[in-house]
Backbone bond lengths (Angstrom), bond angles and torsions (degrees), N, CA, C in turn:
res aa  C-N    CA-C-N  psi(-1)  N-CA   C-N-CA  omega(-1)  CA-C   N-CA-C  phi
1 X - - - 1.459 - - 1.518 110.04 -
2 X 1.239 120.85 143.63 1.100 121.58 170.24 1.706 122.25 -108.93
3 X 1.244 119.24 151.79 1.495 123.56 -165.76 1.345 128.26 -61.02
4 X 1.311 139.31 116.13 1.466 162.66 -113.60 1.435 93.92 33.86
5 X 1.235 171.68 16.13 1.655 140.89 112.38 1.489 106.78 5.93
6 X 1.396 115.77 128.21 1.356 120.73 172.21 2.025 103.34 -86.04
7 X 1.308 101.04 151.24 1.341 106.68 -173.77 1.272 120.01 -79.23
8 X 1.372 127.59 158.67 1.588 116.94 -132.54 1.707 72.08 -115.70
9 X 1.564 91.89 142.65 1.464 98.16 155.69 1.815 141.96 -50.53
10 X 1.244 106.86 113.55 1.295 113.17 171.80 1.286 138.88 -47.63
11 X 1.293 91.98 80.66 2.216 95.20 -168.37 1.634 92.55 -155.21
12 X 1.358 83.58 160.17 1.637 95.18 -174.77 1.426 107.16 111.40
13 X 1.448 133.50 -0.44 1.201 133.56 -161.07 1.546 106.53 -67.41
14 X 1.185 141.03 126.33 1.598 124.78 174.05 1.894 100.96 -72.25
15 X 1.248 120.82 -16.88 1.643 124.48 -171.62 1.690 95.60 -173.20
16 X 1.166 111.57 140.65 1.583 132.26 168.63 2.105 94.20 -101.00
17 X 1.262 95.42 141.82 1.785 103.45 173.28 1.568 91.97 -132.41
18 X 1.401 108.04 138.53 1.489 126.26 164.80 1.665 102.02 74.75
19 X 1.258 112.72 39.04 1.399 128.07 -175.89 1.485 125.64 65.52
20 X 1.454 112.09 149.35 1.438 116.18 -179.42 1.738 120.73 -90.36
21 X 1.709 97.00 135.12 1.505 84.23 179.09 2.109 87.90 -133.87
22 X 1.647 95.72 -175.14 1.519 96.41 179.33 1.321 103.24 -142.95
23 X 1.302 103.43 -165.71 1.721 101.66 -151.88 1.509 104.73 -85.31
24 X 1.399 105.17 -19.29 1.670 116.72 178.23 1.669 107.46 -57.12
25 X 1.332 106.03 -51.44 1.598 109.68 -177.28 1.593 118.10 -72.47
26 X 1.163 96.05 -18.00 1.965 114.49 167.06 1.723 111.39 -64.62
27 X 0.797 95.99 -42.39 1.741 98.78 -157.44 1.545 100.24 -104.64
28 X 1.559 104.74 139.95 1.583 82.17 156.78 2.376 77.82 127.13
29 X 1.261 131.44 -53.64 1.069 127.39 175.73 1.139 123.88 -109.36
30 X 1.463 131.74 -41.82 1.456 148.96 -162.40 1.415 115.48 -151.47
31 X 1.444 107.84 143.32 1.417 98.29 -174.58 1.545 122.51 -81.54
32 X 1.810 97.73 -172.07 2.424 65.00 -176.83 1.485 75.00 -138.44
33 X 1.405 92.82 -173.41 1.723 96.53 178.92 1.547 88.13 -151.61
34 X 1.183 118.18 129.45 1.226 140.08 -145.28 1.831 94.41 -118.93
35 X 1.761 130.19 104.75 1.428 107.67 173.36 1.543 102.05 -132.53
36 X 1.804 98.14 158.28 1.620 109.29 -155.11 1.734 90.10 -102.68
37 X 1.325 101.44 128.26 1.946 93.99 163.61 1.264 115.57 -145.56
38 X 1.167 125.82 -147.37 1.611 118.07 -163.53 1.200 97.69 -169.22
39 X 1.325 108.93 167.65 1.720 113.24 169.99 0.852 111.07 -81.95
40 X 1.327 117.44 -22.73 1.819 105.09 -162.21 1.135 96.91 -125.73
41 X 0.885 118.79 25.18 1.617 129.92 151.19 1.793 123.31 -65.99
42 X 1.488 101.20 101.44 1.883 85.66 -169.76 1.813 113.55 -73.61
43 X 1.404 105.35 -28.76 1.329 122.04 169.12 1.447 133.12 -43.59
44 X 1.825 87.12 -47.59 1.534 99.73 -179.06 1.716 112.38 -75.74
45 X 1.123 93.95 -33.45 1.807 87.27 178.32 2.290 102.25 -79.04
46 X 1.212 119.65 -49.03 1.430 91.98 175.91 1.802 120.89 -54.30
47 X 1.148 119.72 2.07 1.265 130.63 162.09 1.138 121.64 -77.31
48 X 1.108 117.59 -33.42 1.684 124.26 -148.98 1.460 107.68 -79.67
49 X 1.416 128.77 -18.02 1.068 128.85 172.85 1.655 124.33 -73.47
50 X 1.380 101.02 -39.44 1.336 118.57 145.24 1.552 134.71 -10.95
51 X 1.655 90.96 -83.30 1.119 115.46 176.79 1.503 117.04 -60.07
52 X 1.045 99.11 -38.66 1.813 113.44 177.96 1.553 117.60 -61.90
53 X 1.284 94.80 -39.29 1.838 112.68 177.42 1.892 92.68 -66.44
54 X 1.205 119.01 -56.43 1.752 115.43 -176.88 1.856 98.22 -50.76
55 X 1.319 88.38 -60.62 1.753 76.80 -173.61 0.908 121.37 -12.73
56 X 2.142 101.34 -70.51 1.864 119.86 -147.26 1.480 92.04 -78.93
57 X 1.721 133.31 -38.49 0.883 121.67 -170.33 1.633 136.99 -73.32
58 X 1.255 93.14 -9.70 1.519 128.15 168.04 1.387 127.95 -104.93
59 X 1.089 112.72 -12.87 1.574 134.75 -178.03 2.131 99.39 -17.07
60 X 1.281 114.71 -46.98 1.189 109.43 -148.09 1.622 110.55 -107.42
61 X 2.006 103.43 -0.78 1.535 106.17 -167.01 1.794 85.88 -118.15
62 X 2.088 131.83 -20.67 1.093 96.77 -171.29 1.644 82.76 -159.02
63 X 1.937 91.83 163.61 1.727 112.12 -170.44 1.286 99.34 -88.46
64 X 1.580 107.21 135.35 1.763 107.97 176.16 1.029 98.57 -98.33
65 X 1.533 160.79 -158.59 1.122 166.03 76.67 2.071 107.64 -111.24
66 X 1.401 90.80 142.46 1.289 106.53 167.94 1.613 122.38 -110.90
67 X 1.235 109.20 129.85 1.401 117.72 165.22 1.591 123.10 -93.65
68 X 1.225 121.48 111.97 1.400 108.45 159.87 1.374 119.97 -76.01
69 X 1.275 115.29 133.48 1.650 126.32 -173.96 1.578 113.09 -122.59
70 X 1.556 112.44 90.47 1.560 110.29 -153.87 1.615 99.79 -87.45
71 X 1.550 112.16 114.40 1.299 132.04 153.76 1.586 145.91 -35.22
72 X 1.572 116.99 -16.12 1.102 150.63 -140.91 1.786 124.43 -162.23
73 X 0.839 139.22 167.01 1.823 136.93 124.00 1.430 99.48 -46.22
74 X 1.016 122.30 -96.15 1.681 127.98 165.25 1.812 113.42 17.34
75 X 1.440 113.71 -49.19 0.787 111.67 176.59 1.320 136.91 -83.40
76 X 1.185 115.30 13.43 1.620 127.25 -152.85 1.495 96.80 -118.11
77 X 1.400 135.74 20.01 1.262 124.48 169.84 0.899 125.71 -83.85
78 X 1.453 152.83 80.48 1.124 147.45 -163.72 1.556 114.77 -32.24
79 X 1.328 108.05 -75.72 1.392 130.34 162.77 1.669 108.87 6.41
80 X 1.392 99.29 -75.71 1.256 140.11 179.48 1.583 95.41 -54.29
81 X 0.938 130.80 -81.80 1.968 130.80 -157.10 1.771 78.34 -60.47
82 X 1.447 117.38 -71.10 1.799 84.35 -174.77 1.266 142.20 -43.28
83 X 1.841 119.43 -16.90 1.215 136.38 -168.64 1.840 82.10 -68.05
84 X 1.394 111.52 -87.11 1.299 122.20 -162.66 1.039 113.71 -55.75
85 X 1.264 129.06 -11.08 1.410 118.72 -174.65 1.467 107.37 -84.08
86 X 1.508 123.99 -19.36 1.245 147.24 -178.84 1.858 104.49 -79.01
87 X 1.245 96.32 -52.95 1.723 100.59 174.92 1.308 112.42 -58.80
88 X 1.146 125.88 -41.19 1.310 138.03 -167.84 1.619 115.90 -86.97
89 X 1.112 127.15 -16.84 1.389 156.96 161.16 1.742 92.25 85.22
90 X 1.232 137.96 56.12 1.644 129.15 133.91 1.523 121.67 -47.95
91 X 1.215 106.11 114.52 1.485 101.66 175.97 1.542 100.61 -136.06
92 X 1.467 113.77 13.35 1.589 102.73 163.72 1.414 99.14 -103.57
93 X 1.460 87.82 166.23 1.667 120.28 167.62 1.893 105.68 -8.28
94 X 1.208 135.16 101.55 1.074 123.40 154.20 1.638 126.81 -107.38
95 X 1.536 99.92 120.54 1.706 117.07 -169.98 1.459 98.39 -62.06
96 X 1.031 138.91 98.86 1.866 111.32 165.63 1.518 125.46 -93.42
97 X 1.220 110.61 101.95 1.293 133.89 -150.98 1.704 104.40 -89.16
98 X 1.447 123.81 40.70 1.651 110.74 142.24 1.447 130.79 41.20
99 X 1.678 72.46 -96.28 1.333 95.62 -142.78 1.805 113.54 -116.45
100 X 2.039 89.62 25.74 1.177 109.53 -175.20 1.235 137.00 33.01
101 X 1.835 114.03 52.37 1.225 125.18 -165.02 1.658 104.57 -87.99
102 X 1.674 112.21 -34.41 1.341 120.47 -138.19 2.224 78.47 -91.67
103 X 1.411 94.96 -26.76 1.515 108.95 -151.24 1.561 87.35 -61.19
104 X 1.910 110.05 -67.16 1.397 110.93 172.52 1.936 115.78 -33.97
105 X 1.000 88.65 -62.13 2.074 83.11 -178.30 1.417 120.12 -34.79
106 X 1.389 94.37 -43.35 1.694 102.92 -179.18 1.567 125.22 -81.91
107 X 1.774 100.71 -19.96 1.598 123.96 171.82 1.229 89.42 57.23
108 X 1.743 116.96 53.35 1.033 115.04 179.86 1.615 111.52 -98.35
109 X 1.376 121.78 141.84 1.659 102.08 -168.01 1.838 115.36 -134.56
110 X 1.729 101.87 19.08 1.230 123.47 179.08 1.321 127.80 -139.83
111 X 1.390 110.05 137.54 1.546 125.46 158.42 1.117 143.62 -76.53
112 X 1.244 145.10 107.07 1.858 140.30 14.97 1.982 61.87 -89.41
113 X 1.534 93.69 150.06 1.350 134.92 169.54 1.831 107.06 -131.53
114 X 1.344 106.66 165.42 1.166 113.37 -168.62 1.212 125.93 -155.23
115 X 1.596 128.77 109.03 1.502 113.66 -149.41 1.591 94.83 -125.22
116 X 1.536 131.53 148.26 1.537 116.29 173.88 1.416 90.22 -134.30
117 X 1.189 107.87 129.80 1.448 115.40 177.40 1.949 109.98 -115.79
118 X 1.045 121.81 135.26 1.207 144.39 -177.04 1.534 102.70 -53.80
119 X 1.801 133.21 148.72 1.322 114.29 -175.26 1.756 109.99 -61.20
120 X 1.606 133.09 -2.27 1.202 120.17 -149.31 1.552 79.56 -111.78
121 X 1.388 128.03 14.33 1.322 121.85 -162.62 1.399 147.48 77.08
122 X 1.196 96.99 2.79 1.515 109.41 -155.90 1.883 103.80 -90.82
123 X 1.227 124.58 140.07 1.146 115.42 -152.96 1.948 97.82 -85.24
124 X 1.367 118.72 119.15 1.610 107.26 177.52 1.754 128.20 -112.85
125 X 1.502 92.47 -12.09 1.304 112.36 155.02 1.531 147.76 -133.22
126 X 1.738 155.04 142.39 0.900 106.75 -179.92 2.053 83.40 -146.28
127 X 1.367 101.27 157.53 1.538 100.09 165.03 1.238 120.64 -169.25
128 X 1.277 134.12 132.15 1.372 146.01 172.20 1.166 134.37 -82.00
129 X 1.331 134.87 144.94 1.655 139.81 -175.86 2.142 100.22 112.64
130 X 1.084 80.34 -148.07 1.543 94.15 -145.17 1.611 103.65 -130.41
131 X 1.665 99.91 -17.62 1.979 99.99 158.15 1.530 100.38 -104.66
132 X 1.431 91.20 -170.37 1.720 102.97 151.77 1.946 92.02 93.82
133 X 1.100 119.23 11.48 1.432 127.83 -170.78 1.653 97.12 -92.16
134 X 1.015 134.89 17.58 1.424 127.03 162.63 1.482 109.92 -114.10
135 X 1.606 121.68 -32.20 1.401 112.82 133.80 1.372 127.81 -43.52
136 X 1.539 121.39 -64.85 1.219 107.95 179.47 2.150 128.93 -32.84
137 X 1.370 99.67 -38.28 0.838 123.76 156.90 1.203 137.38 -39.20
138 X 1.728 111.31 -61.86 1.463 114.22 171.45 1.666 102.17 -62.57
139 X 1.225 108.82 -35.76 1.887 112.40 -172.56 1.597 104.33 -42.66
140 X 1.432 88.52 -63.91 1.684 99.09 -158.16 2.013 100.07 -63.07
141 X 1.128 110.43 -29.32 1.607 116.06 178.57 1.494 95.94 -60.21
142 X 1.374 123.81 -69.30 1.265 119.36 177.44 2.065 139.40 -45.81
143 X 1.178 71.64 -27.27 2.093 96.64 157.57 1.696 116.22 -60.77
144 X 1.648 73.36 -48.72 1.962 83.55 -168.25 1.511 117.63 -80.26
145 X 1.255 120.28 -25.65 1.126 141.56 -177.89 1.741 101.34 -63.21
146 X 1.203 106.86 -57.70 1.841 128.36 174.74 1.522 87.88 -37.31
147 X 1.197 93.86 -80.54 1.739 101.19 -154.79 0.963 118.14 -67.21
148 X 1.737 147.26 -4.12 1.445 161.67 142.08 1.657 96.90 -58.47
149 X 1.575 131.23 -52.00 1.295 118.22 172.00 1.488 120.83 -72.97
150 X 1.539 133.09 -3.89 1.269 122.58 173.18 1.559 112.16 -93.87
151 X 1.411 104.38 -14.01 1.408 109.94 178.32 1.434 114.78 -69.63
């Protein structure tokens, strides 16, 4: 995806975990930040705490959703992405993406990935790997900042 790209509709899910939402209920108040991980991703889980801290600490200015993006056969256990997703404490929206529908939309081609989209949707940041999360940070601050001044 490239930057302001509006965010691709949410479909294709083979299973939603921790309830289903869509891009309509995304857009429109707060921005969301949309991140791709895996089970067998070792990266994505030393992240995940991270990410979890933006959640709770943001809980009320932006939408998290998680995608699982399975790497493997290996990755396709359901069972399994609920096990860890539970260890790991995910309790937003998880996309579980199969059959890599949501992954193609996003032409997304990395693990933990990281997308912040503006409340109107529009895509304004994106970055991959397993550092660089204190940028991510300033990004998503800079989103929020926008949309506290248009209000």
């Amino acid at each position: 995806m490239k930057l302001r790209e509006q965010m691709p509709e949410l479909t294709g899910a083979t299973e939603w975990l921790n309830g289903q939402i869509t891009k309509d209920e995304l857009i429109g108040e707060k921005p969301t930040l949309i991140h791709f991980w895996s089970i067998s991703c070792h990266l994505c889980k030393e992240a995940m705490p991270q990410v979890n801290q933006f959640r709770d600490l943001y809980k009320d200015k932006l939408n998290v959703v998680a995608v699982h993006m399975p790497r493997s056969e290996n990755d396709l256990n359901i069972e399994e992405i609920k096990q860890i997703a539970s260890e790991h404490g995910i309790t937003q929206p998880i996309f579980v993406d199969s059959e890599h529908k949501l992954t193609d939309a996003f032409e997304n081609q990395y693990v933990p990935a990281y997308y912040v989209f503006d409340r109107e949707g529009k895509l304004r940041h994106f970055q991959a790997g397993g550092s660089g999360m204190k940028m991510l940070e300033k990004r998503v601050n800079r989103v929020l900042e926008e949309t506290e001044k248009a209000e």
